[in-house]
C-alpha positions as CSV (number, residue, x, y, z in Angstrom):
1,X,47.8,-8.4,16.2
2,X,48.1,-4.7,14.9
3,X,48.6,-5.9,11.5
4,X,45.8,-8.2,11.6
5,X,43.7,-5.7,12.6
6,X,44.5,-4.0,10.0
7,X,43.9,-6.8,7.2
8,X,41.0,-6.9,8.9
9,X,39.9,-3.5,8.2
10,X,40.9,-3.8,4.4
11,X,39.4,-7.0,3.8
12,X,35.7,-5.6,4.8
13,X,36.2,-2.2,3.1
14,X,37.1,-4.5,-0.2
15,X,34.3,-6.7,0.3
16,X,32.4,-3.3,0.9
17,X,31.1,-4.0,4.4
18,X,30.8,-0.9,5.2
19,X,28.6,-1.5,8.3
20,X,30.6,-3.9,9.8
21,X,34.0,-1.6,9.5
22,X,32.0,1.3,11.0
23,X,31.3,-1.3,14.1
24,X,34.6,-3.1,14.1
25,X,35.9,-1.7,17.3
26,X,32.4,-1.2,18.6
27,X,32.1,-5.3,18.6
28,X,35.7,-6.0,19.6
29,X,35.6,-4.5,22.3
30,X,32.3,-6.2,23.6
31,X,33.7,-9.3,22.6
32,X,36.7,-8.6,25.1
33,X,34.6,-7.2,27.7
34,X,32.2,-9.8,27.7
35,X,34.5,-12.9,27.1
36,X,32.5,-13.9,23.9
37,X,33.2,-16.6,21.5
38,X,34.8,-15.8,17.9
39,X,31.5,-17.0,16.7
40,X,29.6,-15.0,19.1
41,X,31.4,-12.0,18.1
42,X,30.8,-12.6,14.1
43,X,27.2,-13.2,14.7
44,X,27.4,-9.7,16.3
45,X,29.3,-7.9,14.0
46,X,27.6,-9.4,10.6
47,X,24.2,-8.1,12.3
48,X,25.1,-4.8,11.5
49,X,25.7,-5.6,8.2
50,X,22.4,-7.3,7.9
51,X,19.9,-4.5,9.4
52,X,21.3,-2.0,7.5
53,X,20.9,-3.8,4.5
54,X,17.7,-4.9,5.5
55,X,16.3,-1.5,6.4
56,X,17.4,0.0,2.9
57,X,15.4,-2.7,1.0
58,X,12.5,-1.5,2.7
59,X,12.7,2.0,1.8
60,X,13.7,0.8,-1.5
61,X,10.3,-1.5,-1.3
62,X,8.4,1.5,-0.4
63,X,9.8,4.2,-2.6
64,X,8.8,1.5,-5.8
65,X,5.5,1.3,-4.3
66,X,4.7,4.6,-5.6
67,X,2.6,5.1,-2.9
68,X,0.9,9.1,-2.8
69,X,1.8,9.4,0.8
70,X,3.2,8.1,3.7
71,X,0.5,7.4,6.0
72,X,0.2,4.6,8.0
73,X,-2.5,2.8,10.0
74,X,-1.7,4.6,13.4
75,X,-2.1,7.8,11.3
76,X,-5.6,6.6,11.0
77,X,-8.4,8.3,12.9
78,X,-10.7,5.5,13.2
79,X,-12.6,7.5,16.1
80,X,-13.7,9.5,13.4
81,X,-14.6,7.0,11.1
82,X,-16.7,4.9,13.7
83,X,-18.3,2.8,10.2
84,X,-14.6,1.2,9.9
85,X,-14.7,-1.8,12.0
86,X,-10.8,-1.1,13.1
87,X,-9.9,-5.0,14.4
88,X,-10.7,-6.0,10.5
89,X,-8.4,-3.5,9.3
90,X,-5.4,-4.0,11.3
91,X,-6.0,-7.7,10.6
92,X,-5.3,-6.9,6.9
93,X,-2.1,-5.6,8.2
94,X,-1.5,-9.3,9.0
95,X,-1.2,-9.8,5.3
96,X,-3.2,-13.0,5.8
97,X,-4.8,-11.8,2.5
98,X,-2.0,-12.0,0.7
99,X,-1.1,-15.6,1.1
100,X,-4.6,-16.3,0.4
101,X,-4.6,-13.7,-2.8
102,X,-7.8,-11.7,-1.7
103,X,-8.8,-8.8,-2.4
104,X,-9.8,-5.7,-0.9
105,X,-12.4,-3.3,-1.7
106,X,-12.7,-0.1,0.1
107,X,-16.3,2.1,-0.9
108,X,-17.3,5.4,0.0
109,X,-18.0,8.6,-1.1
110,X,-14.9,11.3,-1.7
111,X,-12.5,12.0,1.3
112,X,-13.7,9.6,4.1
113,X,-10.4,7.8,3.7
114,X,-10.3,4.7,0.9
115,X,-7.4,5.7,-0.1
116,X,-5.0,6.1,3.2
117,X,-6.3,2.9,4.5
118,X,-5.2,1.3,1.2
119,X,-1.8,3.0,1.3
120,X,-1.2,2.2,4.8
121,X,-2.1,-1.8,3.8
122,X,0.2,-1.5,0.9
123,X,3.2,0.2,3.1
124,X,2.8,-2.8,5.6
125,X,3.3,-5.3,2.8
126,X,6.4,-3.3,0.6
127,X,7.9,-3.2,4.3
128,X,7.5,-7.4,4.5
129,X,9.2,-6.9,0.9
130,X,6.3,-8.1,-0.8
131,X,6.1,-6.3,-4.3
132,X,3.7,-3.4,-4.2
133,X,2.6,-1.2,-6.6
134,X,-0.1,1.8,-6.1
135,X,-1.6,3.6,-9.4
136,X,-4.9,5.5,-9.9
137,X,-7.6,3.7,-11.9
138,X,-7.1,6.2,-15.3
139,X,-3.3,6.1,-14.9
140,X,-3.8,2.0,-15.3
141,X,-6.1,2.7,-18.0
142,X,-3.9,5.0,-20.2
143,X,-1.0,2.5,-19.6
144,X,-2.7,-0.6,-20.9
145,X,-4.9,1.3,-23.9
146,X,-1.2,2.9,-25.0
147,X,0.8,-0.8,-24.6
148,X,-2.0,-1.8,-27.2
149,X,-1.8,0.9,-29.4
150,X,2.2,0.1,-29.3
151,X,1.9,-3.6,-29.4
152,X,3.0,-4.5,-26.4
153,X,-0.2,-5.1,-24.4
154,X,1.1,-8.9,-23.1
155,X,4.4,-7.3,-21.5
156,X,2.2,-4.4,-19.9
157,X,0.0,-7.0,-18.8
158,X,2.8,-9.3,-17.1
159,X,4.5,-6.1,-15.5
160,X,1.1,-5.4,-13.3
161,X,0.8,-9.0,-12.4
162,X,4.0,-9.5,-11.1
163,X,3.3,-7.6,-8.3
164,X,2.0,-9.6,-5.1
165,X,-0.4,-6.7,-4.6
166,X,-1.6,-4.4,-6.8
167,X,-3.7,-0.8,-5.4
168,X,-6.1,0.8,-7.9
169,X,-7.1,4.0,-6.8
170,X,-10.2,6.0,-7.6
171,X,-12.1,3.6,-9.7
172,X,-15.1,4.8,-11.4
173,X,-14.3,8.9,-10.5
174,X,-14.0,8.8,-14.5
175,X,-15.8,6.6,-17.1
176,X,-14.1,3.9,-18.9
177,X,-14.7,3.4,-22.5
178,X,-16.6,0.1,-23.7
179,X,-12.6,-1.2,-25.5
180,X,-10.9,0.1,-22.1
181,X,-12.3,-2.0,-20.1
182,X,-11.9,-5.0,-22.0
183,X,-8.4,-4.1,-21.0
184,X,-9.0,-3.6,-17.4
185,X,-10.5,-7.2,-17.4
186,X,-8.0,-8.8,-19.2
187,X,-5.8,-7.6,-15.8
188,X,-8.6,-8.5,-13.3
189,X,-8.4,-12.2,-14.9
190,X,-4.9,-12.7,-15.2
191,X,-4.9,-11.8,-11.2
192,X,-7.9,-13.6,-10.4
193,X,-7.0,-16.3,-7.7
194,X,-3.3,-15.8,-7.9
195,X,-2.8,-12.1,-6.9
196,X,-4.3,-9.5,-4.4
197,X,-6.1,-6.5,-5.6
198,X,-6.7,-3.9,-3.7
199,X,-9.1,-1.2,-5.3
200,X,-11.0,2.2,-4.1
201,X,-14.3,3.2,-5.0
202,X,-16.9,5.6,-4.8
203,X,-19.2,3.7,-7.3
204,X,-21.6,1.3,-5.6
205,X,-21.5,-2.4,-7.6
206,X,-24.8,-2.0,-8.7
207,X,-23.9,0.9,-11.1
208,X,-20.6,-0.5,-12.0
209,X,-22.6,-0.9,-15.5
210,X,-22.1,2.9,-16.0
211,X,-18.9,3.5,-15.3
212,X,-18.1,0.2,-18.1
213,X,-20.2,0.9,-20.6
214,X,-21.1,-2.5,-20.9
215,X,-22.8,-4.9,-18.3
216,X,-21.7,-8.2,-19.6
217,X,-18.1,-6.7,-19.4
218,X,-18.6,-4.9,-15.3
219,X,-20.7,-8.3,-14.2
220,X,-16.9,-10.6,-15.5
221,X,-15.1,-7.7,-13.7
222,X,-17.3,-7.7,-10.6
223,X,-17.4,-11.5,-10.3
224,X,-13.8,-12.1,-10.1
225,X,-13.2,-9.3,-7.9
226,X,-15.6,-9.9,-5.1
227,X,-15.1,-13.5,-5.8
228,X,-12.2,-13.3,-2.9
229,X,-13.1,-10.6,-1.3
230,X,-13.6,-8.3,1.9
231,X,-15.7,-5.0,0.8
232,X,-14.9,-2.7,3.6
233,X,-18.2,0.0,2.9
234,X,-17.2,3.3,4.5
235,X,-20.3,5.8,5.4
236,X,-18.8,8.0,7.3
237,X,-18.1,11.9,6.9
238,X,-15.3,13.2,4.6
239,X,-11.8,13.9,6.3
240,X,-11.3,16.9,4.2
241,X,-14.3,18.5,5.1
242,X,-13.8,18.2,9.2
243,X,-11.9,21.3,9.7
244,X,-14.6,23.2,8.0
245,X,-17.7,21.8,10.1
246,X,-19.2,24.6,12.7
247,X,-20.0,22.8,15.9
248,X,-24.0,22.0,16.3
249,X,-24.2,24.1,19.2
250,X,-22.5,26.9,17.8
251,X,-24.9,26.4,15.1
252,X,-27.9,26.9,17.2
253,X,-26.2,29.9,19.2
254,X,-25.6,32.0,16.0
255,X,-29.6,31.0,14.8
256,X,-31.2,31.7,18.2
257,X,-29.0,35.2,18.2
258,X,-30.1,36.0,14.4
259,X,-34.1,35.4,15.6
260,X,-33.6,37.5,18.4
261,X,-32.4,40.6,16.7
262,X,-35.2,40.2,13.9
């Protein structure tokens, strides 16, 4: 028995099984204690194998995200944001966009939180291991005008539609040149119908023709976004800007005090 268990031991440390030599005595001693089958026991012992393994493909899935922080949807103060209509958004969460390759468009103004809800969507799928990627809207620009310039603008192309969802952050905080955004539609149509887009924006559609340049290229762009789409309009007050605001009452206080000394 001793020198089986000890074959044992060397057999999972050459097969690298780390996880299940670390629980080895763990389970065997269950097993014994609980009468268990051998089939029982294996089932036990190669689940520690498994979640470890599975646990380290999701931080893998999430550290290729590139996502700019690590905030989730519980993370979100939707109390503060009452615009946000919160069952919508954890439905997203679902994923149920996904399978039907929708996108998402999240607009509002700077800081009111576009960007955390998309990250915290985008988390929830790299942790379902579904390939997610998260890049700013000039950072996807500069990629695809330089893969031109370098002649490889099909490969570049093919890299951001592999991914099941893509996040493009800050659209329209910076102009886009009338040849640029030829690129950025060549993307938006390769995805159209077959991948999810998520995108941020402070830019309302209507003016999308200034941030393009061009209004025949922003209406193609537009119509294949929103074609499958949820527009999640945010008009609530900035996050960033909270900690500075001075309570109304203190507000009338410090104006009733001023009058009274003048």
């Amino acid at each position: 028995m001793n020198s089986t268990y000890i074959q044992l031991k060397q057999n999972l440390e050459y097969l690298k099984m780390k996880q299940m030599l670390l629980h080895l005595d763990e389970v065997l001693d269950f097993i014994t204690a609980n009468n268990l089958s051998f089939t029982e026991g294996l089932v036990k012992l190669t689940s520690h194998e498994i979640d470890f393994k599975e646990a380290n493909m999701i931080r893998s899935m999430v550290k290729v995200g590139a996502f700019p922080h690590h905030k989730e949807l519980n993370d979100f103060d939707f109390e503060f944001q009452s615009s946000i209509n919160e069952q919508e958004i954890r439905d997203f969460e679902t994923l149920r966009f996904l399978e039907a390759a929708e996108n998402i468009v999240f607009l509002g103004s700077s800081g009111v939180g576009k960007t955390h809800l998309a990250t915290s969507i985008g988390i929830a799928a790299a942790k379902k291991r579904y390939s997610t990627y998260f890049i700013k809207c000039h950072d996807l620009i500069q990629q695809l005008k330089k893969a031109k310039l370098e002649n490889r603008l099909e490969a570049r192309l093919r890299h951001f539609f592999k991914y099941k969802l893509l996040i493009i952050d800050e659209l329209g905080y910076l102009p886009i040149e009338k040849n640029d955004a030829k690129l950025f539609f060549q993307l938006i149509d390769l995805r159209y119908e077959k991948r999810s887009t998520i995108l941020t924006t402070n830019i309302n559609f209507n003016s999308w023709d200034d941030v393009f340049y061009d209004p025949v290229i922003a209406n193609a762009i537009l119509d294949r976004i929103l074609h499958h789409a949820h527009v999640i309009n945010i008009t609530g007050k900035s996050y960033r800007l909270r900690e500075y605001m001075i309570p109304v009452s203190y507000t009338h206080l410090r104006a009733h005090e001023t009058s009274a000394h003048l």
